[in-house]
C-alpha positions in Angstrom: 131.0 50.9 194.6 128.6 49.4 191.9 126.0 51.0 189.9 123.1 50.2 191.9 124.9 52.1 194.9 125.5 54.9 193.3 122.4 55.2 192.5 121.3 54.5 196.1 123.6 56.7 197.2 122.5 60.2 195.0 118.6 59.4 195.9 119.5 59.4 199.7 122.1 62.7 199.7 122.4 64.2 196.1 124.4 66.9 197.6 127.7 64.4 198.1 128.2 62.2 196.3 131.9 60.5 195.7 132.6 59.0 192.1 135.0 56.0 192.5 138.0 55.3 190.1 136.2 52.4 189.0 133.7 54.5 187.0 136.6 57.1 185.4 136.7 57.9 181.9 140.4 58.8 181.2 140.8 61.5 184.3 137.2 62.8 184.8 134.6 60.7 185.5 132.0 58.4 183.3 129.2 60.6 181.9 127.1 58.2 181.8 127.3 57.4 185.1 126.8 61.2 186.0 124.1 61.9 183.6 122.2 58.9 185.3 122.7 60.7 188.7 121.9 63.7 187.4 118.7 62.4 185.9 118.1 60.3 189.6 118.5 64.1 191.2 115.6 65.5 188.8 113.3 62.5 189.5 113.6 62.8 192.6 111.6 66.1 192.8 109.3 66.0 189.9 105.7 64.8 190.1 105.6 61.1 191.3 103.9 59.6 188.4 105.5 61.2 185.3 108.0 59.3 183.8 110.6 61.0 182.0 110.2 61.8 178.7 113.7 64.2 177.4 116.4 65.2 178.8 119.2 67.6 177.5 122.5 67.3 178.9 125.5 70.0 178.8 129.1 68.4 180.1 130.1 71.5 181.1 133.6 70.7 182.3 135.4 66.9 183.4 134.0 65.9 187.2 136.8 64.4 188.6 136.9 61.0 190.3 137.1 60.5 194.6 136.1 64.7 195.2 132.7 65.2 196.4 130.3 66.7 193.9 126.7 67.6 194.2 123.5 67.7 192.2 121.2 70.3 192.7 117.6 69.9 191.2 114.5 72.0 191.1 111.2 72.4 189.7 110.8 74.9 186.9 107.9 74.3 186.5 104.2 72.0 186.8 102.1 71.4 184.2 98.7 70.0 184.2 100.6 67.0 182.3 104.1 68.0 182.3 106.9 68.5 184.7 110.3 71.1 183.8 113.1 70.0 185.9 116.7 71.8 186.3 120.1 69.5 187.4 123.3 71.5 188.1 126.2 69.7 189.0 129.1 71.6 191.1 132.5 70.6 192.1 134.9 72.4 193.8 133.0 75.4 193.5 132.3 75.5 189.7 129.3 74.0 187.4 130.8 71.0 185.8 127.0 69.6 184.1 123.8 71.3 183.2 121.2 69.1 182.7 117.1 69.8 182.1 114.4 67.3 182.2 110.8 67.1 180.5 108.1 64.4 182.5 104.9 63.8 181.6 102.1 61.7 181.9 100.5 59.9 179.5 97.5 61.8 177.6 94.9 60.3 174.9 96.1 60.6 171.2 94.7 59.7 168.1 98.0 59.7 166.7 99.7 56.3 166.6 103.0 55.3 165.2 105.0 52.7 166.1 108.8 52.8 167.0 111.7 52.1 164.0 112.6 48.3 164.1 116.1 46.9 165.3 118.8 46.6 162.8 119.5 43.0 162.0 122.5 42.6 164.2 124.9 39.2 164.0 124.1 36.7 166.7 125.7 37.8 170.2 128.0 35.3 170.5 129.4 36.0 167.3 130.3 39.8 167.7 133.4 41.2 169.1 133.7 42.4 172.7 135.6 45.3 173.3 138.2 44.2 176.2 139.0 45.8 179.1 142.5 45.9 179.8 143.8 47.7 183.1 145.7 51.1 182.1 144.7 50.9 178.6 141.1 51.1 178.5 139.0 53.7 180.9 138.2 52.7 183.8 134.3 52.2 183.6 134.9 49.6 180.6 135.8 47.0 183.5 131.9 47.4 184.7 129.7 47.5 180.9 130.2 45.1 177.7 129.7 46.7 174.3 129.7 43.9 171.5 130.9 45.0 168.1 128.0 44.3 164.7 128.1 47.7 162.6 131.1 49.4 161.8 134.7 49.1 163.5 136.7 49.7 166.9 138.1 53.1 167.7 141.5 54.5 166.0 140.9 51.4 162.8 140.7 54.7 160.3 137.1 53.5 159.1 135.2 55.6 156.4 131.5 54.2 157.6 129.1 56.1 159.2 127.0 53.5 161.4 128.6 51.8 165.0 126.8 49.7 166.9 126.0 46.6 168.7 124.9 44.6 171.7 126.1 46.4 175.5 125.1 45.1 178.8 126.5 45.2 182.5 129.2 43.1 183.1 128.4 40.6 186.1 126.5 41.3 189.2 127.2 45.3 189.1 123.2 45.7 188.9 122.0 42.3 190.2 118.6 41.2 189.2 116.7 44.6 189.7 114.6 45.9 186.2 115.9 47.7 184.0 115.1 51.8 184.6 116.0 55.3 182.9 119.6 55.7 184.9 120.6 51.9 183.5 119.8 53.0 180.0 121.5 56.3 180.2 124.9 54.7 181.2 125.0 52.4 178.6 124.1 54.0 175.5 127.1 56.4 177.0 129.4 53.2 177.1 129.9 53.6 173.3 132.7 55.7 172.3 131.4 58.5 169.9 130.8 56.8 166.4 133.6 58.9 164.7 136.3 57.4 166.7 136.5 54.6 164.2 137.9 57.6 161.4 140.8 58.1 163.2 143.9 56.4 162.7 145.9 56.8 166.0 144.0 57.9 169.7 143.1 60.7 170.1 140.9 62.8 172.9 137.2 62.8 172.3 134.2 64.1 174.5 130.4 64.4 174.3 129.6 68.5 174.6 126.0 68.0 174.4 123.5 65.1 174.4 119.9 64.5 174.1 117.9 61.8 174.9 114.5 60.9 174.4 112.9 57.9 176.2 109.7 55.7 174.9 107.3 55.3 177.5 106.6 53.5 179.1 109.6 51.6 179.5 109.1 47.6 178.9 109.8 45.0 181.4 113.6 43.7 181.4 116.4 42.9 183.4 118.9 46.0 184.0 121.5 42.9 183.5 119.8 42.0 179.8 121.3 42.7 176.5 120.5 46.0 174.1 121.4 46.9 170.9 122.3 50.2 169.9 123.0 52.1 166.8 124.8 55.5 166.0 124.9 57.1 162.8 127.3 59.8 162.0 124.9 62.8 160.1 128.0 65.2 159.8 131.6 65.9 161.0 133.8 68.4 160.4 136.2 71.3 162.3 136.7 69.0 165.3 133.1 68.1 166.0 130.7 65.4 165.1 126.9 65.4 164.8 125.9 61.8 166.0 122.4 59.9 165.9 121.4 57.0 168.0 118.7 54.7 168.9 118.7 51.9 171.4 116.6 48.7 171.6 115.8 46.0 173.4 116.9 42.2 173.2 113.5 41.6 171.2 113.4 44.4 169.4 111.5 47.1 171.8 112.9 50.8 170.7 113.4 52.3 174.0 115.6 55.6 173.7 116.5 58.3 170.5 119.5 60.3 171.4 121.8 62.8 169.8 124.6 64.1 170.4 127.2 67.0 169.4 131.0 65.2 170.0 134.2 67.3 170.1 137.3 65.5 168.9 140.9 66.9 168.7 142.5 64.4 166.0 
């Protein structure tokens, strides 16, 4: 099942939805993938008209792949301007994602700043693609390319702080449609956590929490079009990393701000 029938699938009957092998992540499923149904669950019962602004995501526990799991959204609460929404995913009985959403129209502002430029990334054709090799790298690898320019692979025992590059669906997994919130969400996910790079041999790594925070509104592109993305490590220690991102567009657009808290047992 691609990404555009996943999504298709969670607007239509959020309360079943079945996560293919294609889209694992080791044994649990992609969390990008299942933040972007999540946030597909929330929209679905906000205020038409308020595009989402932040949203805060708890992985809770791993969802596993091919068992039903559902996403249940509600209204906390309406706003003259601004909508509260509440995700809960549950599998098998138990809360596996917590996820809350902030929408909100636009409002008039004297206050006008615009967004941090791109880094000056090589040319695309002359970064490294992470492959994807069956058995060897996750699953969901096979379905998004992420394009080395800042920093190193996972396991190389770098000592930098920035990762980054260019990332982009791989072939017709999202067609020609634009390019919306649940696109963006699963590829800045893509990236591996930018202290994976430290480590010398693999080892297992998952996001706890992440935020996101989207520039509206959201510029006209192709869901199929490059991005560049960059993370920078602000602190790691005890097992856990304190990671800052930021994602643009081919030319240069900022278009999402995220952070993230990683766990990582190595």
């Amino acid at each position: 099942m691609s990404f555009s029938e996943m999504l298709r699938a969670v607007r239509t009957a959020p309360l079943s939805i079945v996560i293919p092998a294609a889209w694992a992540q080791g044994r649990a499923s992609f969390g990008g993938l299942v933040a972007a149904l999540a946030y597909e669950a929330m929209a679905s019962v906000a205020e038409a008209g308020r595009p989402v602004r932040s949203l805060a995501i708890t992985f809770v526990g791993p969802i596993e792949v091919e068992v039903p799991v559902s996403f249940e959204a509600e209204v906390l609460r309406e706003g003259k301007s601004v909508s509260q929404v509440f995700c809960r995913a549950v599998q098998n009985g138990q809360v596996v994602l917590l996820a809350q959403g902030s929408f909100g129209v636009a409002r008039e502002s004297s206050v006008q700043m615009e967004g941090l430029p791109p880094p000056a990334f090589k040319a695309i054709e002359d970064c490294q693609e992470l492959p994807y090799i069956r058995k060897i790298m996750p699953a969901f690898t096979q379905n998004i390319a992420m394009r080395w320019a800042v920093g190193h692979m996972p396991f190389s025992a770098s000592r930098e702080r920035e990762m980054g590059g260019w990332m982009r669906f791989r072939g017709d997994d999202v067609g020609d449609e634009p390019m919306e919130i649940s696109h963006l969400l699963a590829l800045i996910d893509a990236w591996p956590p930018a202290n994976l790079p430290h480590l010398k041999s693999p080892a297992p790594s998952s996001s706890l929490t992440w935020t996101v925070e989207f520039v509206q509104p959201l510029p006209s592109m192709p869901a199929n079009g490059w991005c560049q993305y960059l993370a920078t490590i602000e602190h790691a220690r005890d097992g856990y990393g304190h990671i800052a991102a930021q994602t643009w567009s081919a030319d240069g657009q900022l278009l999402a701000i995220g952070r993230q808290t990683v766990t990582i047992f190595g």
